[in-house]
LUMVEXLO-946101 format. One record per residue (C-alpha): residue in one letter; y, z, x. Coordinates in steps of 0.05 Angstrom, whole numbers, padded with zeros to 5 digits, always signed. Example, Ala and Ser with C-alpha at 12.3 -4.5 7.8 and 13.67 -1.06 7.14 Angstrom:
<sites>
a-00090+00156+00246;s-00021+00143+00273;
</sites>
This chain:
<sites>
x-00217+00505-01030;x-00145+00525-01065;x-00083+00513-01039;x-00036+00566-01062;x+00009+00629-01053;x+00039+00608-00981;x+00091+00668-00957;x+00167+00678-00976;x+00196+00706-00910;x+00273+00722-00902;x+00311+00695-00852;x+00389+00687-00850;x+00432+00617-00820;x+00506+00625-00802;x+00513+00689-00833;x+00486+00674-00903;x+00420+00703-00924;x+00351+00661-00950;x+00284+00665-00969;x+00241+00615-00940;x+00175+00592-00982;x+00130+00580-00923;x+00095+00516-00949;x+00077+00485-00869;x+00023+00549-00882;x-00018+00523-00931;x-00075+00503-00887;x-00075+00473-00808;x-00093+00404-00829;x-00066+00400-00905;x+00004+00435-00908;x+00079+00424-00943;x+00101+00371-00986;x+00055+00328-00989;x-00005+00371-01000;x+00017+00390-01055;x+00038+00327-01082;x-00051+00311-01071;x-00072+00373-01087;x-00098+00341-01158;x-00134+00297-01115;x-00161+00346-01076;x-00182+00390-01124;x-00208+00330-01170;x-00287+00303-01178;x-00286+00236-01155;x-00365+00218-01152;x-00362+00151-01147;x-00295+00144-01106;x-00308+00134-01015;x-00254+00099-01003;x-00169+00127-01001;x-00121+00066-00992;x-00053+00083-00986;x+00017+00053-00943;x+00075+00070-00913;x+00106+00079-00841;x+00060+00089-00781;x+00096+00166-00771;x+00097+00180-00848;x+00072+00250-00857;x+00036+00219-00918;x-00008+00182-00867;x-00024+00252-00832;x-00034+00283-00902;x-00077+00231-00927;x-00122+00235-00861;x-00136+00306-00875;x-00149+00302-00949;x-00195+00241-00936;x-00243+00286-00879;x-00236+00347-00935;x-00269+00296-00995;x-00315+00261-00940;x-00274+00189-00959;x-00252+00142-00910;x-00183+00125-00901;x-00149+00057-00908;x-00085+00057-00892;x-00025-00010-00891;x+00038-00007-00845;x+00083-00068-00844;x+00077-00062-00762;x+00059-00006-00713;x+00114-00015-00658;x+00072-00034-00590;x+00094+00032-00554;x+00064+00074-00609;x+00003+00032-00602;x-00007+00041-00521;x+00025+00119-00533;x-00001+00148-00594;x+00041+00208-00617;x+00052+00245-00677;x+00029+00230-00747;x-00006+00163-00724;x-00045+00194-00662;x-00063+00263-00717;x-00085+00208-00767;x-00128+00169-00724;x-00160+00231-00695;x-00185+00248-00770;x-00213+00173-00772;x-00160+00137-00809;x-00158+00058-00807;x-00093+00047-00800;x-00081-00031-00809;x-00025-00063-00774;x+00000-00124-00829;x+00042-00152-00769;x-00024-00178-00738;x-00042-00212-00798;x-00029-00286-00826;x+00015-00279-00881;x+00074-00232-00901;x+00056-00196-00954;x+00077-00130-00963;x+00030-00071-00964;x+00027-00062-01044;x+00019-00141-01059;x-00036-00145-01003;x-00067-00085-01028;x-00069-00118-01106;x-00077-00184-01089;x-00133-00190-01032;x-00159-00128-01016;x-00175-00115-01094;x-00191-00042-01087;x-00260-00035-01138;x-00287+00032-01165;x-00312+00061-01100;x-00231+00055-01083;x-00172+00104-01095;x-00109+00084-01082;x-00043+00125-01076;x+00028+00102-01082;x+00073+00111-01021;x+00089+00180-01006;x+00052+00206-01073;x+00104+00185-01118;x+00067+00198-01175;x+00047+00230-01240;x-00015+00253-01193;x+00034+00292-01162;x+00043+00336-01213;x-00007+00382-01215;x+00002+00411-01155;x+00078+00422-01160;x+00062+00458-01222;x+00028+00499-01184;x+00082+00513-01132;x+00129+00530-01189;x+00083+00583-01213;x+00085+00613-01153;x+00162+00612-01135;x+00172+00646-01218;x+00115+00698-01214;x+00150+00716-01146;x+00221+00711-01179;x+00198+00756-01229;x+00164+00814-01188;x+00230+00814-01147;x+00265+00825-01212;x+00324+00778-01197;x+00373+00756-01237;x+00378+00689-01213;x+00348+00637-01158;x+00370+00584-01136;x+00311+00533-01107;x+00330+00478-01045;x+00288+00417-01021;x+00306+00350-00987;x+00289+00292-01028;x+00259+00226-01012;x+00233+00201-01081;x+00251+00254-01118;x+00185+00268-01143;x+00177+00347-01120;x+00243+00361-01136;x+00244+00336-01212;x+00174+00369-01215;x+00198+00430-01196;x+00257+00434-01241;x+00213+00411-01306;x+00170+00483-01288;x+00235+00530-01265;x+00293+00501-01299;x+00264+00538-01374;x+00272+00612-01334;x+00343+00594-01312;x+00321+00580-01236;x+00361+00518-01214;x+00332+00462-01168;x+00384+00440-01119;x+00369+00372-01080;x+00399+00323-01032;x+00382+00239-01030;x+00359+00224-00963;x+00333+00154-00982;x+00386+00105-01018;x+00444+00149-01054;x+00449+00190-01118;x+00436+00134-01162;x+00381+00116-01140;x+00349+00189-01136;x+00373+00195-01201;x+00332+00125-01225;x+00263+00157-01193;x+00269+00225-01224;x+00276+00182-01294;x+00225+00135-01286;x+00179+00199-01264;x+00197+00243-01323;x+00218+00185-01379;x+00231+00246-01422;x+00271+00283-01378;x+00335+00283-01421;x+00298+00316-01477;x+00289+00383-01442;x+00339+00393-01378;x+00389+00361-01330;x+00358+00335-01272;x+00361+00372-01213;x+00430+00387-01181;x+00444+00335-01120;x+00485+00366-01059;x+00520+00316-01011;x+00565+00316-00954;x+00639+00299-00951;x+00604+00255-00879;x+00630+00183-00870;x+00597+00135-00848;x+00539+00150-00901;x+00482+00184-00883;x+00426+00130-00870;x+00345+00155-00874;x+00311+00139-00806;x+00382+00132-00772;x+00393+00180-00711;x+00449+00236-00707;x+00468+00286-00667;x+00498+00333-00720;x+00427+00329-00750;x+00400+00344-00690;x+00441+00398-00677;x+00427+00426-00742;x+00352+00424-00730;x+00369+00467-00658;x+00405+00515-00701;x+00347+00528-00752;x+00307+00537-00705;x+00335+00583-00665;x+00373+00627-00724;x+00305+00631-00765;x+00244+00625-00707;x+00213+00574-00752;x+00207+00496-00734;x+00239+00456-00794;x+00227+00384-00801;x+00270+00343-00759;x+00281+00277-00804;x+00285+00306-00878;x+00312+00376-00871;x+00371+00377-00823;x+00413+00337-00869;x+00398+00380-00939;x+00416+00434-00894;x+00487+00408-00881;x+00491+00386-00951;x+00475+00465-00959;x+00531+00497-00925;x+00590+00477-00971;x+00545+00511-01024;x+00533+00578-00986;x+00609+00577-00978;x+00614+00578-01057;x+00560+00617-01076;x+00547+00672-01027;x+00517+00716-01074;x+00476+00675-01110;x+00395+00684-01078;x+00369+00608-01042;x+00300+00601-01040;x+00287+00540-00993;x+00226+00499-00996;x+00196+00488-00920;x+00169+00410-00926;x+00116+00421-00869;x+00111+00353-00833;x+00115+00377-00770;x+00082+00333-00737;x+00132+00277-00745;x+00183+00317-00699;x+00141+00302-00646;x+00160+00223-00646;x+00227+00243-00664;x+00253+00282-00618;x+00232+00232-00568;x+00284+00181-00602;x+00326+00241-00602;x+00313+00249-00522;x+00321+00176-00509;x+00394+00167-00545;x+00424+00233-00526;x+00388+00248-00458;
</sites>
């Protein structure tokens, strides 16, 4: 099975026109950022390899993703959280519930004797042997190239059948890792990758995409990172109603369903560059993760009634 050529629609917010590269399409169980981030792994030969071991949050859409892509190889999924919060446990929603429908063992560290964290645990005792893959947290990896690569082959050969003169491509960051992917691939045809840090601040966004592309000052800037003018700082996990808000708006301009924790906020870091640039063409990367929104409008629900 290949994962490729999801649809560019056009779709217009506040008054400023967009393409939209429809990447929550690739497939129903194995869709948007993170698919393509394990596509390698996907579309690898593993022979030996019936184990995935990964970590992260109980509602990370790497969880979900990692569910699916284990039932597609026929592996079975291990997968660390620091804790799963009790009313997640008794109420499954969301990534978790999707993930343990696909079989994933999702192993609460809470409930254990020691406090190690995920990676050291991983390392140290569970000693993953050659019938084991592990991935990194949210596929922040050279792995994850590949199928970014791929994504960037499809966002120039479409660039060039529309004949444009120049693009502009948009995407939330967490690690960085699609982002400075995508801008090693685009940045040579003059097609700039604009970004926003939604975990820690520039610096630190700038630190990942270095220490993922060691070379990177050899052959382009790193991608361009957009911010807001908001105080307090924007905080990853945090709830607010302007992002909120923005997630409404989205939806209801565009008819499509965005991601409610990543995408509101590159959106709003968005708008003082339509205001600049309102002829220059945006192609904006849909994440997928859909699923997520599911426990998080609930929190939304719960603070603002």
């Amino acid at each position: 099975m290949k994962l490729a050529n999801t649809p560019i629609t056009q779709h217009t917010i506040n008054g400023h026109p967009f393409y939209l590269k429809r990447d929550d399409l690739l497939h129903p169980e194995f869709s948007g950022n993170k698919a393509r981030k394990f596509m390698a792994l996907l579309e690898g030969d593993y022979p030996n390899i019936t184990t995935l071991i990964g970590y992260g949050s109980p509602q990370a859409n790497s969880l979900y993703s990692l569910a699916a892509l284990a039932k597609l190889k026929g592996w079975q999924l291990e997968f660390y959280v620091s804790h799963i919060p009790s009313w997640l446990k008794q109420n499954p929603v969301g990534n978790y519930q999707a993930a343990l429908n696909l079989g994933a063992n999702i192993i609460d560290m809470a409930s254990m004797s020691h406090d190690l964290h995920p990676t050291d645990y991983i390392q140290s005792i569970r000693k993953p042997d050659e019938t084991c893959l592990s991935v990194p947290e949210g596929g922040r990896s050279a792995i994850a190239e590949m199928g970014i690569k791929q994504l960037a082959q499809e966002i120039l050969d479409w660039y060039q059948q529309q004949k444009l003169e120049s693009l502009t491509v948009a995407l939330p960051s967490g690690t960085g890792t699609t982002a400075v992917f995508l801008n090693k691939y685009l940045a040579p045809h003059n097609i700039e990758v604009v970004t926003c840090a939604c975990v820690g601040g520039n610096d630190y966004l700038i630190e990942q995409f270095q220490e993922l592309v060691p070379s990177l000052h050899s052959y382009c800037e790193h991608p361009t990172i957009l911010q807001t003018d908001l105080k307090p700082k924007h905080h990853f996990g945090k709830l607010y109603p302007a992002d909120y808000q923005t997630w409404l708006d989205l939806s209801l301009q565009t008819g499509v369903e965005f991601d409610l924790l990543y995408d509101p906020y590159m959106w709003q870091c968005l708008q003082p560059w339509l205001e600049h640039n309102p002829n220059k063409p945006l192609m904006y990367i849909h994440q997928g993760g859909l699923l997520g929104n599911v426990s998080m409008e609930k929190r939304y629900q719960r603070k603002l009634g």
